[in-house]
N, C-alpha and C positions, 0 to 999 in steps of 0.2 A: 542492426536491430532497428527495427520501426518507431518510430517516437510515442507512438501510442500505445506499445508496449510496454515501451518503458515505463510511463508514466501509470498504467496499469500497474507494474509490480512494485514499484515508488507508493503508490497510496496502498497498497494492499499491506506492502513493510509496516505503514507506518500505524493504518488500523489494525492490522492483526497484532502488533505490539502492542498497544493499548487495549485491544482486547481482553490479551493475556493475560496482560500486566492485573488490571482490575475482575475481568468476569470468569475468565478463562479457566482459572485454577483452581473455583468455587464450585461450578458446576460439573456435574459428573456423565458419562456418556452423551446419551444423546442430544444432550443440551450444547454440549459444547460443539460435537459436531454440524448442529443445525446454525450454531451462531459463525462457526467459520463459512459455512455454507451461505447463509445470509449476506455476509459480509462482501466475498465473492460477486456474486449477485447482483448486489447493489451497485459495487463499485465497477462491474462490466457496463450496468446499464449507461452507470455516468460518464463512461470514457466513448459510450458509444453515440451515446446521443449529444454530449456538451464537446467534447473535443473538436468533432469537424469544424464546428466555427470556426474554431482559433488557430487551429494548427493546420498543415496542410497533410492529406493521408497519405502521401508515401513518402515523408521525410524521411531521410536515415541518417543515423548516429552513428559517431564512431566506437571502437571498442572502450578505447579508453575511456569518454564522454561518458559510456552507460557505467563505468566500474566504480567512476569516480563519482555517479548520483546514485550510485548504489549503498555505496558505503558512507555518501553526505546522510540521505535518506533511516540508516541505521542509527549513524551519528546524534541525527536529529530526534528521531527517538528515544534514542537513550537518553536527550539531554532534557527534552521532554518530563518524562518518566521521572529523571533526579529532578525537576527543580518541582514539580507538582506533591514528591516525598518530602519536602524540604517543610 
């Protein structure tokens, strides 16, 4: 998998969690849809335009490398999420 993928579904985890968490389950149809849609959006633009700097574009990652920031990335929001209920 491409690094820049990665890091695309890493922030997408992390905002669409906090989305949820707080807007997500208040608003009803189309709101909600336009706010995932947004979300999306924004954060293509960012990985498309800010990434190149920094990373190089056809890095690849190993399987295990992307499983294991997958589920740091969930981690992290969840832990997130608990200390902002707290």
């Amino acid at each position: 998998m491409k690094l820049y993928t990665l890091i695309e579904y890493c922030l997408l985890l992390i905002l669409a969690g906090l989305y949820f968490a707080f807007l997500g389950f208040q608003s009803k149809g189309a709101t909600f849809i336009i706010g995932v849609i947004f979300l999306y959006v924004m954060i293509n633009i960012f990985s498309k335009r800010l990434l190149p700097r920094y990373i190089p574009e056809n890095k690849q990652v190993s399987v295990l490398s992307c499983v294991l920031l997958i589920i740091g990335t969930v981690f992290l929001t969840m832990l997130i999420l608990t200390l902002l209920a707290i």
